[in-house]
C-alpha positions in Angstrom: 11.5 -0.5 -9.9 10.1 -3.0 -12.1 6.5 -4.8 -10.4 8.4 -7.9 -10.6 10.9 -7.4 -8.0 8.2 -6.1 -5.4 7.2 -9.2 -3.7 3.2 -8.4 -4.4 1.6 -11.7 -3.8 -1.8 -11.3 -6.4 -3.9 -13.8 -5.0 -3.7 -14.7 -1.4 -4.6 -18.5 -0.1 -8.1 -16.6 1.1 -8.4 -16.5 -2.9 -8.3 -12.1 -2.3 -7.2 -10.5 -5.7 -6.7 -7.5 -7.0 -9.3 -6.5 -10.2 -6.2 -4.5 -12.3 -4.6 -5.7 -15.2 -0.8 -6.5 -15.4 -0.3 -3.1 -17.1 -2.2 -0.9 -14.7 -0.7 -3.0 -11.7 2.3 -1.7 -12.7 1.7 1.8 -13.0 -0.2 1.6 -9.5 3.2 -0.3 -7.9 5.0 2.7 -9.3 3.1 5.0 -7.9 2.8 3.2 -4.7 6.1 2.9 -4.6 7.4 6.7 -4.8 5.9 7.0 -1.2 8.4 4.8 0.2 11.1 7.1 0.5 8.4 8.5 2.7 7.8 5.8 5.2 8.9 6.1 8.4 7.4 3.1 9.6 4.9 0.0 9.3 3.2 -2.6 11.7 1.6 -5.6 10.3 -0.4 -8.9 11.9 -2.6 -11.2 10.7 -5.4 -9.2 8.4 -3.8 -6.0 9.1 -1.3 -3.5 7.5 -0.6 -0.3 9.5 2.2 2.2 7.2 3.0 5.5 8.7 4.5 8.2 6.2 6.0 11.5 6.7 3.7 13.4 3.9 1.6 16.7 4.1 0.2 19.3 1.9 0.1 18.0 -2.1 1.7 14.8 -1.2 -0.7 14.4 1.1 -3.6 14.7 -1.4 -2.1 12.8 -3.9 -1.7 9.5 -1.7 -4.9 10.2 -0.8 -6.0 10.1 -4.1 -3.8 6.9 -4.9 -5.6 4.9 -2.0 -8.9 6.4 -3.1 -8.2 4.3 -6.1 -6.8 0.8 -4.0 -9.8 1.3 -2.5 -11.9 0.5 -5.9 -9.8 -2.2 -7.2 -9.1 -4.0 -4.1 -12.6 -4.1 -2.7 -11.5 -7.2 -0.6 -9.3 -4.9 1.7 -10.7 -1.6 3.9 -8.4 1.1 3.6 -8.3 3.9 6.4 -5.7 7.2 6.4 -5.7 8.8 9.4 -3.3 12.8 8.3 -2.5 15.4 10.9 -0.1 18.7 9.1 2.9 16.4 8.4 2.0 12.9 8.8 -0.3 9.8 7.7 -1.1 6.9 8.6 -2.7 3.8 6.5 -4.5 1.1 8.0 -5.0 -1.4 5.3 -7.2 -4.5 6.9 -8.9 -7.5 5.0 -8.0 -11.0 4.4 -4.2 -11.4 4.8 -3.6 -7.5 4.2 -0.5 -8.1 5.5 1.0 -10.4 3.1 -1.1 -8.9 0.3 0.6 -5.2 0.5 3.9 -6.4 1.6 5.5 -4.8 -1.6 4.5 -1.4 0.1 7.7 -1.7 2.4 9.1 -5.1 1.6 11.3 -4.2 -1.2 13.2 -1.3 0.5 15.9 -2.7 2.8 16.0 0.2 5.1 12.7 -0.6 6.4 13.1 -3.5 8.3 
């Protein structure tokens, strides 16, 4: 899915921004974005982003890994996972997190 069409919002009215470039925000969206099919379900509010996704084992590490690197080019946002065997959850909180991140489930219409 093209970055485009994913409803990512890159600078929020609190002036937050992420620090990619257009070509590695798209490779990050597309990687982001091949966890969806593993989502099973997302809470938001103001500042705050909570995505819960059925993933363990490899998949597990390699979100990990994704987040580890949100974490370094979105240093406006705090980024928690939270794993048991089959199952993590992301708490992504900051200014407007919410709106921020929205791509993350936005874009699929079975997650509503």
């Amino acid at each position: 899915m093209a970055a485009e069409n994913l409803h990512f919002v890159p600078i929020t009215s609190s002036g937050a921004s992420c620090s990619l470039e257009a070509e590695g925000k798209a490779e990050r969206f597309r990687m982001l974005r091949s966890f969806a099919g593993d989502l099973v379900s997302h809470e938001t509010g103001p500042g705050r982003l909570e995505l819960t996704y059925a993933i363990g084992g490899t998949r597990l590490e390699q979100f990990r890994e994704l987040i580890e690197g949100e974490r370094r080019c979105c240093s406006f946002a705090t980024f928690a996972i939270t794993a048991d065997a089959d199952r993590a959850t992301l708490l992504i909180t900051g200014p407007e997190a919410d709106e921020f991140f929205r791509f993350l489930w936005d874009a699929d219409p079975a997650i509503g």
